[in-house]
C-alpha positions in Angstrom: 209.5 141.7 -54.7 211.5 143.2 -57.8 214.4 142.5 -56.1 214.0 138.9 -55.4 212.5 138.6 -59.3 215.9 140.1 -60.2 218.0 138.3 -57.8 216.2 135.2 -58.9 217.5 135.8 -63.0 220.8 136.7 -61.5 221.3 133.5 -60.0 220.1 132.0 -63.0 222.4 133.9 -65.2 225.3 133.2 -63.3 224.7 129.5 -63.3 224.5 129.8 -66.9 227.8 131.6 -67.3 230.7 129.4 -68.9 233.9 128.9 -66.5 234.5 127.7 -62.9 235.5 128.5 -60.2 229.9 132.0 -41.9 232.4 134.8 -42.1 233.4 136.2 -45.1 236.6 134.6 -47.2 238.7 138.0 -46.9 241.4 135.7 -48.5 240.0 136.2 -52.0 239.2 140.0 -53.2 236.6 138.5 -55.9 234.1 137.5 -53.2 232.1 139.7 -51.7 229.6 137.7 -49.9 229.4 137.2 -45.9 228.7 133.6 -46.5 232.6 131.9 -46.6 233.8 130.7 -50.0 234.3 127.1 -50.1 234.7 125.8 -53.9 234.5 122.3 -53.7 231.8 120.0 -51.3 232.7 116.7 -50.6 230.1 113.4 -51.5 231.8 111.5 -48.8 230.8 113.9 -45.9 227.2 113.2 -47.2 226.8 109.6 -47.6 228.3 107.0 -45.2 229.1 104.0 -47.4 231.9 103.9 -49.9 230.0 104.2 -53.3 232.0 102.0 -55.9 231.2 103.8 -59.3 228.9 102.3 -61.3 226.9 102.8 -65.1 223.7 104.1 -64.1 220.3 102.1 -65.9 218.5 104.4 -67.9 215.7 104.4 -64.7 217.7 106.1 -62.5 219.3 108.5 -64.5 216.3 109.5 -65.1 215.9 109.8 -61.7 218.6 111.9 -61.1 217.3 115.0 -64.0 214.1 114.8 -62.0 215.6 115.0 -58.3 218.2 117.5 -58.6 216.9 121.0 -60.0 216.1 122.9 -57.1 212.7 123.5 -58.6 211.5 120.3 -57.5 210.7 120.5 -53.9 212.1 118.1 -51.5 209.0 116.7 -50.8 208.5 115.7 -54.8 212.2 114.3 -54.6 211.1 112.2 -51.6 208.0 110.9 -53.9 209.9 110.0 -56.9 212.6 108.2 -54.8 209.6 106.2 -53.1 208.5 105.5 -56.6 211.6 104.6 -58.2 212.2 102.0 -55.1 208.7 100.2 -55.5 209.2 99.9 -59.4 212.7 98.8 -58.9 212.9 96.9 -56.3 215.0 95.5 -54.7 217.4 98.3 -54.8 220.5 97.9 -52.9 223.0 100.6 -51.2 225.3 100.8 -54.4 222.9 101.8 -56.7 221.4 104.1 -54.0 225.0 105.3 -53.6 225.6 105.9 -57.3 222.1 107.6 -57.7 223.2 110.1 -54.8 226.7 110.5 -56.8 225.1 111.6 -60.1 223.0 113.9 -58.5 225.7 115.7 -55.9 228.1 116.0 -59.3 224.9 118.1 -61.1 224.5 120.3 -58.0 228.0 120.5 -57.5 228.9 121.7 -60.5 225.7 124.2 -60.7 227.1 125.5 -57.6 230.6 126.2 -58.5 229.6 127.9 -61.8 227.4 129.9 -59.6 230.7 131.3 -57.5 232.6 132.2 -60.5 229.8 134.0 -61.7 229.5 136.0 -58.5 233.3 136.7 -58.5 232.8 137.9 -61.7 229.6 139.9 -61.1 232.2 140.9 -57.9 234.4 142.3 -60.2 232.5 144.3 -62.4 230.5 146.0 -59.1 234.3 147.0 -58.2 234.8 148.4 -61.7 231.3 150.2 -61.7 232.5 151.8 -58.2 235.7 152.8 -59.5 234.0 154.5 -62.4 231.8 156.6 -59.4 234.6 157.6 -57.9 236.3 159.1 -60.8 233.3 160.8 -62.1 233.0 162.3 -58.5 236.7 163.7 -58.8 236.2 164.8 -62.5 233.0 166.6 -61.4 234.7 168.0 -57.9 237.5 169.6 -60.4 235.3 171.1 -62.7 233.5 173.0 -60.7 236.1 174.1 -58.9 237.6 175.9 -62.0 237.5 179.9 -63.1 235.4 179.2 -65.9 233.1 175.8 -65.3 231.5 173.2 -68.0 228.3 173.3 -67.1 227.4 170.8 -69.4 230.0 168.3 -68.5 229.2 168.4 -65.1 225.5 167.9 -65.6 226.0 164.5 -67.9 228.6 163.3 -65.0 226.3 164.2 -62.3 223.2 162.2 -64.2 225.7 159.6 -65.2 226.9 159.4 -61.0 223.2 159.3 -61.1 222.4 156.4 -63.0 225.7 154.1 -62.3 225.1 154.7 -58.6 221.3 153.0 -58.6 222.4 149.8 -61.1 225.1 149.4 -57.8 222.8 149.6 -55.5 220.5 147.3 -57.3 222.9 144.7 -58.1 224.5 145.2 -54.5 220.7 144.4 -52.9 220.4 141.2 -55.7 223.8 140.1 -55.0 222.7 139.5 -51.3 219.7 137.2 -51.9 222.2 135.4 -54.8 224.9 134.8 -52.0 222.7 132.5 -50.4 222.5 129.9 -53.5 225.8 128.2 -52.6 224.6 127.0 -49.1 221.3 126.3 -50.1 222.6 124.0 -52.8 224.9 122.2 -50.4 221.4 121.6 -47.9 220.1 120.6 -50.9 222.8 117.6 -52.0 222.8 116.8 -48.2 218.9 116.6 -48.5 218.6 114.3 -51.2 221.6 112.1 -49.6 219.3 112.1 -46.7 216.5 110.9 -48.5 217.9 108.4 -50.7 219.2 106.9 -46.9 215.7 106.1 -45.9 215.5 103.6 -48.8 218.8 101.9 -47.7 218.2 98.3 -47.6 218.6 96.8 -43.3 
């Protein structure tokens, strides 16, 4: 459970963090999670019909803010849609369209500041390991000498201590957080499926 919680306010964190960004993606060093890296999703492999960009009305943006946090199940999205179609009616397939847009660029983006946040969480796990390792050869070498520092090696052996746990911990969170990408990807998909149903015959 406290590693879910913790995996949770990584995820979070991460999708906070400025900057952007199957088998695993050996091609890039920065990711370290089985799922493969893929960056960018494409609307088009979502939703059938060519969407020809339009201004959203004030309605359906607000439509959109409710729709796409993943807090909102899928079964509230479905609601709201329903909603938004009877009050607005008739709604045709380009404002459907544009509606599915909006909400696929907020979950897009959310999900590619989440992947540069995990290749940066990547690369500070690989500095933390690094730091390990030389403690463990610092510590190997003193104790091997005529005349050992006891003291030394006691802070490096609770410091080895210490540094190897937050690794582990942030190893174990880093798996549930891996996950986020694809389950933001069902979720665009999921809406796109959703706002379908309301396509007009």
């Amino acid at each position: 459970m406290r590693a879910a919680s913790y995996a949770f306010s990584l995820a979070l964190c991460l999708t906070q963090a400025p900057g952007f960004a199957g088998a695993a993606d050996f091609s890039d060093p920065d990711w370290p999670c089985i799922q493969r890296k893929v960056e960018n999703l494409s609307p088009s492999l979502m939703w059938p019909e060519p969407i020809a960009p339009m201004a959203l009305a004030p309605a359906a943006k607000e439509l959109v803010e409710v729709v796409s946090p993943r807090r909102v199940t899928l079964e509230e999205a479905e609601a709201h849609v329903r909603a938004f179609v009877e009050k607005n009616a008739p709604v045709d397939g380009q404002l459907l369209g544009n509606i599915f847009l909006a909400v696929f660029d907020k979950i897009a983006d959310t999900r590619q500041r989440l992947i540069a946040g995990i290749a940066r969480y990547s690369r500070s796990q690989i500095a933390l390991s690094s730091r390990i390792d030389g403690s463990r050869v610092e510590m190997a070498k003193l104790t091997h000498e005529k005349n050992p520092d006891f003291d030394r090696i006691d802070k490096l052996e609770e410091q080895i201590d210490w540094d190897e746990r937050i690794y582990r911990e942030r190893a174990q969170a880093l798996t549930y957080v891996c996950e986020t990408p694809v389950l933001l990807e069902k979720r665009a998909y999921a809406i796109a499926q959703i706002l379908l149903k309301q396509m007009p015959d």
